[in-house]
N, CA, C and O atoms as a printed pandas DataFrame, in Angstrom:
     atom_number atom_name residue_name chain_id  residue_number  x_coord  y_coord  z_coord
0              1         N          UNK        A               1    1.736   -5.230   12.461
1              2        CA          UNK        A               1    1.036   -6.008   11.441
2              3         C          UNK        A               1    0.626   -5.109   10.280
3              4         O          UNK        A               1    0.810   -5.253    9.071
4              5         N          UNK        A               2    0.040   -4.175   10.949
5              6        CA          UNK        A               2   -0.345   -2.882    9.877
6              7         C          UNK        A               2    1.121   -2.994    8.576
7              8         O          UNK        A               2    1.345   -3.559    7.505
8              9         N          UNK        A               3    1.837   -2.024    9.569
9             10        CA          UNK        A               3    2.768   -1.610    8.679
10            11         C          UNK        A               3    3.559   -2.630    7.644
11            12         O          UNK        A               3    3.844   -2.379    6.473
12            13         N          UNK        A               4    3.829   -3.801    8.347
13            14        CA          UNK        A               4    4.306   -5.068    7.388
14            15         C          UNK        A               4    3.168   -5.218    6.603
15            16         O          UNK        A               4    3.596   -5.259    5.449
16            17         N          UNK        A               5    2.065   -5.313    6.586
17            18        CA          UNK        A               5    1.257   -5.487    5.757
18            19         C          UNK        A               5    0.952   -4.413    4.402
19            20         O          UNK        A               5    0.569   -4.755    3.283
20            21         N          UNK        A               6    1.176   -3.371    4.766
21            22        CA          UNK        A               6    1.198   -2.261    4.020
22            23         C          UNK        A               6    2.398   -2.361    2.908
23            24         O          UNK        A               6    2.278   -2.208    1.693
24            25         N          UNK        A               7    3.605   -2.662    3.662
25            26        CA          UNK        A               7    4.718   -2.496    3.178
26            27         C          UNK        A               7    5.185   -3.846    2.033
27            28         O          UNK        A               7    6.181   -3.756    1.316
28            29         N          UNK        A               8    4.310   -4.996    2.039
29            30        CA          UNK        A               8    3.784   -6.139    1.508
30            31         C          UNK        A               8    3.264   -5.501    0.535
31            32         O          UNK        A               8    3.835   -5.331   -0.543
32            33         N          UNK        A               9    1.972   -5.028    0.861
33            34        CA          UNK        A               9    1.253   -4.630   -0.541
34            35         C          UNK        A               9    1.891   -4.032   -1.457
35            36         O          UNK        A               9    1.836   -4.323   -2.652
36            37         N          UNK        A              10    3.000   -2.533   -0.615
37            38        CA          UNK        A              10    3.415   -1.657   -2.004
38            39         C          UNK        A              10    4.660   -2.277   -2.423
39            40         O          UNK        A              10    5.316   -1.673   -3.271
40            41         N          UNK        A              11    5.108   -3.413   -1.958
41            42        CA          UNK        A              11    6.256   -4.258   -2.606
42            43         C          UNK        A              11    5.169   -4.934   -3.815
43            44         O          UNK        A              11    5.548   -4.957   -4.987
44            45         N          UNK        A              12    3.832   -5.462   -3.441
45            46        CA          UNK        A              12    3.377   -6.465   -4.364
46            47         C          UNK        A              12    3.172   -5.214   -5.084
47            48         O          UNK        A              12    4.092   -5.272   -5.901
48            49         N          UNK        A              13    2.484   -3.990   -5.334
49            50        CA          UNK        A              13    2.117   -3.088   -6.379
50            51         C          UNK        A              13    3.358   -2.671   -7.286
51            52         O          UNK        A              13    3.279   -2.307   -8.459
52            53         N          UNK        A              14    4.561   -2.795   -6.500
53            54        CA          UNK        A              14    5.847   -2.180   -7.463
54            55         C          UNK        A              14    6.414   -2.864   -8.168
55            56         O          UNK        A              14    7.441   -2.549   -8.767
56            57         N          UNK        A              15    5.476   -4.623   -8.264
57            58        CA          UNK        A              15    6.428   -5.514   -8.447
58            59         C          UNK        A              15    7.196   -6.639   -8.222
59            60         O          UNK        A              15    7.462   -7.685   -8.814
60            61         N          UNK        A              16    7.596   -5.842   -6.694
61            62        CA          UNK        A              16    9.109   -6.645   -5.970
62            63         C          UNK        A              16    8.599   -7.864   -5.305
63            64         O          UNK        A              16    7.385   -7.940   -5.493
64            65         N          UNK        A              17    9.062   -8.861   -4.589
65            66        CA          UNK        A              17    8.786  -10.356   -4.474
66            67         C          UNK        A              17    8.761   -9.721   -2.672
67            68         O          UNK        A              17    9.546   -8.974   -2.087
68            69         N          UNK        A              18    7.388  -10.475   -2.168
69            70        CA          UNK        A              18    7.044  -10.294   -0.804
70            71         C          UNK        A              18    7.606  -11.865   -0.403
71            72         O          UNK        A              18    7.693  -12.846   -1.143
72            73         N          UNK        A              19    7.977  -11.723    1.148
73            74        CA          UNK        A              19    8.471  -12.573    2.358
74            75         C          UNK        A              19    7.487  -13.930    2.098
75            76         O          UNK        A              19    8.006  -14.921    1.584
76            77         N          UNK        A              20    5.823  -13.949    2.528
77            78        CA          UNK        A              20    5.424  -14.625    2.610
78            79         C          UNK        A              20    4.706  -15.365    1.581
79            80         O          UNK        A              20    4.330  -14.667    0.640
80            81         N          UNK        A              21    4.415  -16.638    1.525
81            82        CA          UNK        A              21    3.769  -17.308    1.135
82            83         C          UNK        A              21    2.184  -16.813    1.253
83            84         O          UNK        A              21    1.903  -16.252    0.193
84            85         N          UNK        A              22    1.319  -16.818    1.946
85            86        CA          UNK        A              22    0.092  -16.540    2.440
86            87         C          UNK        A              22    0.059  -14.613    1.938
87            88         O          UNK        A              22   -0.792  -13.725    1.886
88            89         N          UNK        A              23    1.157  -14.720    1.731
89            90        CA          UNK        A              23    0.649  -12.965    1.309
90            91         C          UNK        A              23    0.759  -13.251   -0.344
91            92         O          UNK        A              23   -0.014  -12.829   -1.205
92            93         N          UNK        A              24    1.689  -13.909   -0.491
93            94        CA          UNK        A              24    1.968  -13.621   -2.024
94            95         C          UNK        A              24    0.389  -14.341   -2.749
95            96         O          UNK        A              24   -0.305  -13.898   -3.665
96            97         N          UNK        A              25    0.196  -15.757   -1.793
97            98        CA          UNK        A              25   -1.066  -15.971   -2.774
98            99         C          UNK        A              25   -2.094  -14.903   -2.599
99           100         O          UNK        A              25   -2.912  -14.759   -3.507
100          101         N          UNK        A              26   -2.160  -14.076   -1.461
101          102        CA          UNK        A              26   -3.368  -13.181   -1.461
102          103         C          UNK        A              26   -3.275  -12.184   -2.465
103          104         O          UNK        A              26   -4.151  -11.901   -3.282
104          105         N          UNK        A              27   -1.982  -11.593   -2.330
105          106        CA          UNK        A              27   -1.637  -10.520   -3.600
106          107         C          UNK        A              27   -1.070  -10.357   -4.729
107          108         O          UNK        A              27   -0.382   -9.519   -5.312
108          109         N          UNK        A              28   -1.840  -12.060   -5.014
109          110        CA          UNK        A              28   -1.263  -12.540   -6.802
110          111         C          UNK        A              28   -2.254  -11.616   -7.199
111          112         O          UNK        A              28   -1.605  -10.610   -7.487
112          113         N          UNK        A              29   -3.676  -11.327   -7.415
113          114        CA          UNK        A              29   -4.058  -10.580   -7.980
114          115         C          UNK        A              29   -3.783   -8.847   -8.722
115          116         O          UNK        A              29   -4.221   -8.200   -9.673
116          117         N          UNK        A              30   -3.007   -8.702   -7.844
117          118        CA          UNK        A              30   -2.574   -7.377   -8.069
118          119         C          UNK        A              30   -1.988   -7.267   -9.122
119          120         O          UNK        A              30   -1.571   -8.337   -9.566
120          121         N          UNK        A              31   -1.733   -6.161   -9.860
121          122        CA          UNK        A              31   -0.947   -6.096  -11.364
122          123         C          UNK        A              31    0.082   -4.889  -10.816
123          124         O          UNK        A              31   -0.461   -3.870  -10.390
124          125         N          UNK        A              32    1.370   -4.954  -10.812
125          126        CA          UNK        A              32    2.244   -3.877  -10.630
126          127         C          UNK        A              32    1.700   -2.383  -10.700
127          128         O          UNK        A              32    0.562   -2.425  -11.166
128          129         N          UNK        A              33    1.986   -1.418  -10.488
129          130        CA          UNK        A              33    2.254   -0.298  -10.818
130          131         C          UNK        A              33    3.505   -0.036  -11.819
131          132         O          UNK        A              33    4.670   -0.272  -11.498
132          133         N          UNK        A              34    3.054    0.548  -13.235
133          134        CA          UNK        A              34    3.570    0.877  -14.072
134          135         C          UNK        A              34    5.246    1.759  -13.278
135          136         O          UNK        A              34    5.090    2.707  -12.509
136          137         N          UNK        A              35    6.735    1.231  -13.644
137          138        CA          UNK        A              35    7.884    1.882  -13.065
138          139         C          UNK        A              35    7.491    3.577  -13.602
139          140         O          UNK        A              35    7.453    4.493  -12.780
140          141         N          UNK        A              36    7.310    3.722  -14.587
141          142        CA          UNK        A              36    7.018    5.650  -14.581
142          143         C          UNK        A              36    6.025    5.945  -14.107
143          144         O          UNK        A              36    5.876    7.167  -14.065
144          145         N          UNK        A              37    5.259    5.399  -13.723
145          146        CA          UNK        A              37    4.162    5.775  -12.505
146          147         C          UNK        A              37    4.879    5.818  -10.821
147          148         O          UNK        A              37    4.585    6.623   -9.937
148          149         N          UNK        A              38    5.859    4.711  -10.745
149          150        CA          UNK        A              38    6.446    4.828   -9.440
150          151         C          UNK        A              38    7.427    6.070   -9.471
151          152         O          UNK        A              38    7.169    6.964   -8.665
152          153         N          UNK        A              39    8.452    6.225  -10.250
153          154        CA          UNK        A              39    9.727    7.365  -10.120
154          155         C          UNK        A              39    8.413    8.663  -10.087
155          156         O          UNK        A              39    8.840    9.597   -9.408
156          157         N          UNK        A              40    7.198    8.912  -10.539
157          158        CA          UNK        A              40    6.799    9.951  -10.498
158          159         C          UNK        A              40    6.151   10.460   -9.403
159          160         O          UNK        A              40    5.675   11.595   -9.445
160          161         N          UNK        A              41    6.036    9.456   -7.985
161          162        CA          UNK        A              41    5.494    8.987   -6.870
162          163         C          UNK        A              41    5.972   10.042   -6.312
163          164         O          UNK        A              41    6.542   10.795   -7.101
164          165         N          UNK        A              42    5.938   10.497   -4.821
165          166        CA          UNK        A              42    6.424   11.025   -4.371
166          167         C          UNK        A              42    6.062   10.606   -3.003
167          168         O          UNK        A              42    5.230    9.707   -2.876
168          169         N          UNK        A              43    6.754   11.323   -1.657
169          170        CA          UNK        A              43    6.588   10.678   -0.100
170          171         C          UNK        A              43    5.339   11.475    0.207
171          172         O          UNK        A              43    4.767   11.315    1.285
172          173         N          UNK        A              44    4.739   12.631   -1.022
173          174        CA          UNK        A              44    3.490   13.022   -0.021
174          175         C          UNK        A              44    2.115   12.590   -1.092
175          176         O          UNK        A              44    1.016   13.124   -0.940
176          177         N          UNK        A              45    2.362   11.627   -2.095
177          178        CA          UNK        A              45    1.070   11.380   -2.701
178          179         C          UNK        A              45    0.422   10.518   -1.884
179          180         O          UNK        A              45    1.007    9.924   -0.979
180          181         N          UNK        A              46   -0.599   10.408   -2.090
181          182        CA          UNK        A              46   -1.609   10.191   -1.249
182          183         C          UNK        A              46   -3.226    9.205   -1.868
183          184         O          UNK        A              46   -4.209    9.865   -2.205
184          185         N          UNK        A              47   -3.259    7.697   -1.930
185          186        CA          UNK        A              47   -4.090    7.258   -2.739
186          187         C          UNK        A              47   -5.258    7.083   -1.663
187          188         O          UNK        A              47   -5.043    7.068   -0.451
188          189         N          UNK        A              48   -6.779    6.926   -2.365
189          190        CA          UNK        A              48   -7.594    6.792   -1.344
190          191         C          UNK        A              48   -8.772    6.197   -2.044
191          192         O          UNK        A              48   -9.389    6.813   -2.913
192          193         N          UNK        A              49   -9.133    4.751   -1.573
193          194        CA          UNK        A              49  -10.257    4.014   -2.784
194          195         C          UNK        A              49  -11.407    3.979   -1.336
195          196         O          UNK        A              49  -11.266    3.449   -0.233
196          197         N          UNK        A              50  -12.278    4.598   -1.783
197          198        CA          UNK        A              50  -13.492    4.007   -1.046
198          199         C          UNK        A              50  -14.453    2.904   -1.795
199          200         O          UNK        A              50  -14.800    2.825   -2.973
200          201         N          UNK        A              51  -14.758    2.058   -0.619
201          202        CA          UNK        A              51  -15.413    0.698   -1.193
202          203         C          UNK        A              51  -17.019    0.313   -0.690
203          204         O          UNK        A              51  -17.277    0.571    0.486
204          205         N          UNK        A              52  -17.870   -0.162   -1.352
205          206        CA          UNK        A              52  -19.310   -0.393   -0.723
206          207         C          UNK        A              52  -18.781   -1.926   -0.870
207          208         O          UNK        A              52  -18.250   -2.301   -1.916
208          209         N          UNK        A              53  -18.988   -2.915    0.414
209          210        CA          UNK        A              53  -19.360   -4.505    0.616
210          211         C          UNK        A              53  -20.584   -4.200    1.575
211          212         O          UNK        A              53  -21.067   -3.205    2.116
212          213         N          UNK        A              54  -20.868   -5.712    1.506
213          214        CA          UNK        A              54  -21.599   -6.294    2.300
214          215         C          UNK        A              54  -20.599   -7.280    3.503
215          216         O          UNK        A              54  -19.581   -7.964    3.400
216          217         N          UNK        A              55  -21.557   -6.895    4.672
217          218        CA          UNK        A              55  -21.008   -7.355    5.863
218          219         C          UNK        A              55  -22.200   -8.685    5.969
219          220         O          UNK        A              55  -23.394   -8.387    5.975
220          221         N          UNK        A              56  -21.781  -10.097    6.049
221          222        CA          UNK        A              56  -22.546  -11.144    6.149
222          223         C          UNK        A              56  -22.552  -10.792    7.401
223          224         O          UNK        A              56  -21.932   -9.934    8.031
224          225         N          UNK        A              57  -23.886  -12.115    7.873
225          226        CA          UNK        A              57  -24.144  -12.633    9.135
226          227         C          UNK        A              57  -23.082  -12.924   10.115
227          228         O          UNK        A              57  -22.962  -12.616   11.301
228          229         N          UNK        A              58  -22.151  -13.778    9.088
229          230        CA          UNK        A              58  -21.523  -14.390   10.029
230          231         C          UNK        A              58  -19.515  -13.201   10.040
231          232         O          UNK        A              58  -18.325  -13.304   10.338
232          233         N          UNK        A              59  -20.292  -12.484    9.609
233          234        CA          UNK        A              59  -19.123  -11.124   10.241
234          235         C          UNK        A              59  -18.043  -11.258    8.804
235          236         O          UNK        A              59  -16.922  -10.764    8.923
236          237         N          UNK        A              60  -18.383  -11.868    7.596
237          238        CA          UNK        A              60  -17.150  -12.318    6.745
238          239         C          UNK        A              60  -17.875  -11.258    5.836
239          240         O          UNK        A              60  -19.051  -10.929    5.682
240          241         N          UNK        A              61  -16.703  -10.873    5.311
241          242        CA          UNK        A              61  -17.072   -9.271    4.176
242          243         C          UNK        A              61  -17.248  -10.067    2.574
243          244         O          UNK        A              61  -16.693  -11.089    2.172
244          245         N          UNK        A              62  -18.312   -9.099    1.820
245          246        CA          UNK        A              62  -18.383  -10.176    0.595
246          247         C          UNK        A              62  -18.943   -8.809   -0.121
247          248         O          UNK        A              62  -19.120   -7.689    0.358
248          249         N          UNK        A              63  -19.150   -9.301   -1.410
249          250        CA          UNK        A              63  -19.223   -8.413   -2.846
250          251         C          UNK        A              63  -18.886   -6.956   -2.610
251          252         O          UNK        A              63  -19.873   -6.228   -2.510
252          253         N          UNK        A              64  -17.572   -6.313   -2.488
253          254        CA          UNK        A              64  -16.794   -5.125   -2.659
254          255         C          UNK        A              64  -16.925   -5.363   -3.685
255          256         O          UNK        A              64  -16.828   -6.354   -4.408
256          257         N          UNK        A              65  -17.395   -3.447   -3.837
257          258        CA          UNK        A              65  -16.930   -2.680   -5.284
258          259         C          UNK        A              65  -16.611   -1.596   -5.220
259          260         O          UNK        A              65  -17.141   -0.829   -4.416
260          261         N          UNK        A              66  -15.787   -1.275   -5.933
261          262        CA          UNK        A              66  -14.901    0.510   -5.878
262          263         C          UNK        A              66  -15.827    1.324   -5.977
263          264         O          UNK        A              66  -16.228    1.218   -7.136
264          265         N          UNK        A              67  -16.487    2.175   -5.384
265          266        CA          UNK        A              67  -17.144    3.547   -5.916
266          267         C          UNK        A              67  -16.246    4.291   -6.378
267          268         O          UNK        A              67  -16.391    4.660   -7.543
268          269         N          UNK        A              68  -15.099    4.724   -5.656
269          270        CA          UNK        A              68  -14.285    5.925   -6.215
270          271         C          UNK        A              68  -12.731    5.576   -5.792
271          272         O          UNK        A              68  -12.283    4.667   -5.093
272          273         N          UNK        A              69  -12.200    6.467   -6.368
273          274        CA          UNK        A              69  -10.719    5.751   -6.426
274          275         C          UNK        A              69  -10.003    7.394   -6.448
275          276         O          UNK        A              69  -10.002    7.716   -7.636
276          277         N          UNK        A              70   -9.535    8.287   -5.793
277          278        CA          UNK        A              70   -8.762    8.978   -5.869
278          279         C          UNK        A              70   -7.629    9.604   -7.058
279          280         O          UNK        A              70   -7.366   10.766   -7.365
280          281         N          UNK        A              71   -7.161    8.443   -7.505
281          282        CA          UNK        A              71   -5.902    8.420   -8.398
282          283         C          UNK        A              71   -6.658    7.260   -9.248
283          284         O          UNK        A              71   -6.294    6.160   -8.835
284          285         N          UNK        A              72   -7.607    7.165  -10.316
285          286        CA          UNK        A              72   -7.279    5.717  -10.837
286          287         C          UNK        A              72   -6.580    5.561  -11.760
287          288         O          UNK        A              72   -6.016    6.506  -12.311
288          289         N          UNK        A              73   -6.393    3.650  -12.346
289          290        CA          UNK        A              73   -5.604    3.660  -13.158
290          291         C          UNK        A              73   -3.931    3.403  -12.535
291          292         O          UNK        A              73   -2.967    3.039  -13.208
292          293         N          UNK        A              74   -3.953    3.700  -11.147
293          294        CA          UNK        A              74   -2.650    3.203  -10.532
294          295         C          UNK        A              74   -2.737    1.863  -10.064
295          296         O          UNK        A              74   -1.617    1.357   -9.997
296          297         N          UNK        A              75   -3.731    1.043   -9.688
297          298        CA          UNK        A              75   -4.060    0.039   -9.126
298          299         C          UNK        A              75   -4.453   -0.516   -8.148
299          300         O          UNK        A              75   -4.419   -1.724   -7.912
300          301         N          UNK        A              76   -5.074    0.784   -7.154
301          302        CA          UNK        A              76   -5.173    1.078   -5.558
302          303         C          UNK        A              76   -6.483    0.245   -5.619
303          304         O          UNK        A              76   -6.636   -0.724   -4.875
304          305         N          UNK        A              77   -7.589    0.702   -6.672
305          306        CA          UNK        A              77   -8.927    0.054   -6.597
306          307         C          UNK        A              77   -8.916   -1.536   -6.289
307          308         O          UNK        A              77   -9.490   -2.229   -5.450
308          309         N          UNK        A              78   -7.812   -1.865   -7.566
309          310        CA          UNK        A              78   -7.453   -3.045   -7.167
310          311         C          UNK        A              78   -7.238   -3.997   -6.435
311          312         O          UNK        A              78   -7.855   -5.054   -6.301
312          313         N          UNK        A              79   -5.938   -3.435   -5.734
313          314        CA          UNK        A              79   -5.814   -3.804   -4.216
314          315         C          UNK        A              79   -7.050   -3.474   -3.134
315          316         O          UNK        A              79   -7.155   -4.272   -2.203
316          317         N          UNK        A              80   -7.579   -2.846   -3.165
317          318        CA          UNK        A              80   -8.020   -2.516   -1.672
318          319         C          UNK        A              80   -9.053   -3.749   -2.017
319          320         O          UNK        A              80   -9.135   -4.593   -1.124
320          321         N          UNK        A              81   -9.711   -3.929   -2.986
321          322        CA          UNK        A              81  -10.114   -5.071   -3.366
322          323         C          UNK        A              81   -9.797   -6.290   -2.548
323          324         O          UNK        A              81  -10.389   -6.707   -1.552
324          325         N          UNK        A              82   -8.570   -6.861   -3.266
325          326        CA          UNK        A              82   -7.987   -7.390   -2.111
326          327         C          UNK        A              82   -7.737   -7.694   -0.985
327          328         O          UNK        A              82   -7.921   -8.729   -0.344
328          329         N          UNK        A              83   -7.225   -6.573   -0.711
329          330        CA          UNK        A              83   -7.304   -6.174    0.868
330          331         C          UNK        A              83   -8.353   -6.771    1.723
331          332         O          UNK        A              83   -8.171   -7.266    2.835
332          333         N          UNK        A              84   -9.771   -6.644    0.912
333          334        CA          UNK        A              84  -11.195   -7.015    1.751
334          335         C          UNK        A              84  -11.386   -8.630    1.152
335          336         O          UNK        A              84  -12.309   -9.442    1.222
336          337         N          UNK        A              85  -10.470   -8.644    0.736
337          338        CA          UNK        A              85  -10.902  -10.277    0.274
338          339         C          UNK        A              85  -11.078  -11.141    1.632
339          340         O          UNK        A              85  -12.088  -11.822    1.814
340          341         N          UNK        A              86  -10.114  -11.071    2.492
341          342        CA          UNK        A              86  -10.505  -12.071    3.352
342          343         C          UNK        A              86  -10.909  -11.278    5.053
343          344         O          UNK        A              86  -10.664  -11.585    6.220
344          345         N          UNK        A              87  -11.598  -10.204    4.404
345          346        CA          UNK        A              87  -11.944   -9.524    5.807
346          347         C          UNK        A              87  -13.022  -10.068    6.598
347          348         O          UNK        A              87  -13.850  -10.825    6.091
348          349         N          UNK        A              88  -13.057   -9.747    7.738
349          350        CA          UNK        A              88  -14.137   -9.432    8.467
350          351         C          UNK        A              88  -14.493   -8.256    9.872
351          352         O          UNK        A              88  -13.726   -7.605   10.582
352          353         N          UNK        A              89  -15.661   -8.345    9.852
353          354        CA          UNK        A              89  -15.883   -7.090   10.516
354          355         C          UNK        A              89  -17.083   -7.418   11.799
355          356         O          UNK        A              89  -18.010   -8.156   11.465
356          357         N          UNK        A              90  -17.075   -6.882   13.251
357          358        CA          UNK        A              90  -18.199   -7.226   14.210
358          359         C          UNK        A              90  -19.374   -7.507   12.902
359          360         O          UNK        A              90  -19.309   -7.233   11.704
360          361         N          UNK        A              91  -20.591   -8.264   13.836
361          362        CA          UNK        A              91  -21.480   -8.372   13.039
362          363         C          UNK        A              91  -22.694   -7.571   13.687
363          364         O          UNK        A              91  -23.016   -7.492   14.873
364          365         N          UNK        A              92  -23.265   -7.005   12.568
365          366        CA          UNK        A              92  -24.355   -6.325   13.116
366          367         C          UNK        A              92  -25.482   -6.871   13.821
367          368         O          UNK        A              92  -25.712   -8.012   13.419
368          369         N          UNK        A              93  -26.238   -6.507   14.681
369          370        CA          UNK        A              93  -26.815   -7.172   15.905
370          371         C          UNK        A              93  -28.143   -6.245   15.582
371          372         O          UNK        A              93  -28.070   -5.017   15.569
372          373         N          UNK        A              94  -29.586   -7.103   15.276
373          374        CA          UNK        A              94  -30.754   -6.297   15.082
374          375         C          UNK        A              94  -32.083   -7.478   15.541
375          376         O          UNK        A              94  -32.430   -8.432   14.845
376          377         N          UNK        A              95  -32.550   -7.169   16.614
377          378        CA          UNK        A              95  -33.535   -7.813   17.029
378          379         C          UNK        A              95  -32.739   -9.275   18.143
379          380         O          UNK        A              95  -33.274  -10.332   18.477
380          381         N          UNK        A              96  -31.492   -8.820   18.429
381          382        CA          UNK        A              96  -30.855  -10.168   18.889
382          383         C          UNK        A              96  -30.233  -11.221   18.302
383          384         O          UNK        A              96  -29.774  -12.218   18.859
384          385         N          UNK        A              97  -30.246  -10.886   16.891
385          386        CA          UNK        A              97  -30.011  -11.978   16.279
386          387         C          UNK        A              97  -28.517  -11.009   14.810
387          388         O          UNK        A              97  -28.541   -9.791   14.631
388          389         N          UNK        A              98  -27.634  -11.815   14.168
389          390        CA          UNK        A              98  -26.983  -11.401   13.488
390          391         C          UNK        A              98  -27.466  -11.106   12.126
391          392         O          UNK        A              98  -28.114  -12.029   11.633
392          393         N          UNK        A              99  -27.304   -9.950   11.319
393          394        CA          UNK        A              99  -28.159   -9.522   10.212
394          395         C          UNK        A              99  -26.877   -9.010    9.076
395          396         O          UNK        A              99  -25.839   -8.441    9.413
396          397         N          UNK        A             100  -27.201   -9.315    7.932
397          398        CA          UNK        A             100  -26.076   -9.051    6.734
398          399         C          UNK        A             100  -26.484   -7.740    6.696
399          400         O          UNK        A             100  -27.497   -7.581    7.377
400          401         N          UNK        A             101  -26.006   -6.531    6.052
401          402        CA          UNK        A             101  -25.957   -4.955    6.201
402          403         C          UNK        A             101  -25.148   -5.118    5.014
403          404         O          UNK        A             101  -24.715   -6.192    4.598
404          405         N          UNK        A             102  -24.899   -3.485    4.272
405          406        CA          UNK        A             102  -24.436   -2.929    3.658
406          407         C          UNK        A             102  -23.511   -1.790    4.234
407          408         O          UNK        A             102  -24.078   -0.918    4.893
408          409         N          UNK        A             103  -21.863   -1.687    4.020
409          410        CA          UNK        A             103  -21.241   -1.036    4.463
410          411         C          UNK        A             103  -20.328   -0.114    3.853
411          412         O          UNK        A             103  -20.336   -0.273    2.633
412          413         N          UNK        A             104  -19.599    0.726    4.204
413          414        CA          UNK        A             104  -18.880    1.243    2.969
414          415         C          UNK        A             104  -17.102    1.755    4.214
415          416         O          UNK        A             104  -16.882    1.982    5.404
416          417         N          UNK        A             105  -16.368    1.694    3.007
417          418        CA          UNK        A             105  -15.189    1.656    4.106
418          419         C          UNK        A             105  -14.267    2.351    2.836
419          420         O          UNK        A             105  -14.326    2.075    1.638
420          421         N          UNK        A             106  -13.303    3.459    3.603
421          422        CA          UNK        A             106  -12.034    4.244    2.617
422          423         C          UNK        A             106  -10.723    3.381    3.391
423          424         O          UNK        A             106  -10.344    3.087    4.525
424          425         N          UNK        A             107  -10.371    3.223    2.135
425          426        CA          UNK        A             107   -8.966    2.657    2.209
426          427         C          UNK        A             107   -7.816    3.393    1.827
427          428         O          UNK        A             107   -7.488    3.306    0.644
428          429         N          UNK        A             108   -7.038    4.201    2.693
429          430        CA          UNK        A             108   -5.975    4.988    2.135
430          431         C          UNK        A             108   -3.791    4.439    2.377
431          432         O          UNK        A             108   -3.032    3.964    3.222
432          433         N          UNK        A             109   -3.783    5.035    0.778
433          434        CA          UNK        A             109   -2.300    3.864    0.786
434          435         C          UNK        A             109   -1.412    5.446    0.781
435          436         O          UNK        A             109   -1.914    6.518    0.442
436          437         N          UNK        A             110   -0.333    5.286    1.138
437          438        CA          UNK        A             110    0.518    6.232    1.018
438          439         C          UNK        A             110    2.087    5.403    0.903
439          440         O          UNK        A             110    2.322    4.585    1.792
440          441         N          UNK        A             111    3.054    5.600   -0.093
441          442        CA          UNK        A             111    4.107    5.087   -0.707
442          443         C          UNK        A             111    4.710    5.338    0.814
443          444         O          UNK        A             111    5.877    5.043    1.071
């Protein structure tokens, strides 16, 4: 799942037309990666966006924002964006009961 999913995204970042339906509407947002940004790519660059959301009650991830972005300007911030759009995560457990928190999570893409 990982890897098809991965391999989804850097088709949606380069451009190229992904398999699914349910992916393509998720990763209409994305804006390509510029083609002289890709030929200048290489198999050992290495992108890495760390993100602060909030983890709701009910375990569904909400208001991501990029703190830092490794490379910006390629479109990684972007995506990982994305990426957390329809996440979720255990829910935090405080007094017995489920509690919204603040979380922070690195997202790393490699071509």
């Amino acid at each position: 799942m990982t890897l098809t999913f991965t391999l989804n995204l850097m088709a949606a970042l380069l451009g190229a037309p992904t398999a699914s339906p349910a992916r393509e509407t998720m990763l209409a947002a994305v804006t390509p990666v510029e083609p002289a940004i890709v030929q200048a790519l290489s198999a050992d660059d290495h992108f890495t966006v760390r993100l602060r959301c909030t983890a709701l009650a009910s375990g569904r991830v909400a208001d991501c924002v990029v703190l830092e972005e490794s490379r910006p300007d390629y479109g990684f911030g972007q995506a990982a964006l994305v990426l957390m759009r329809d996440a979720e995560v255990p829910p935090v457990i405080k007094g017995g009961r489920p509690v919204e928190t603040m979380f922070e999570r690195t997202i790393d893409f490699t071509p």
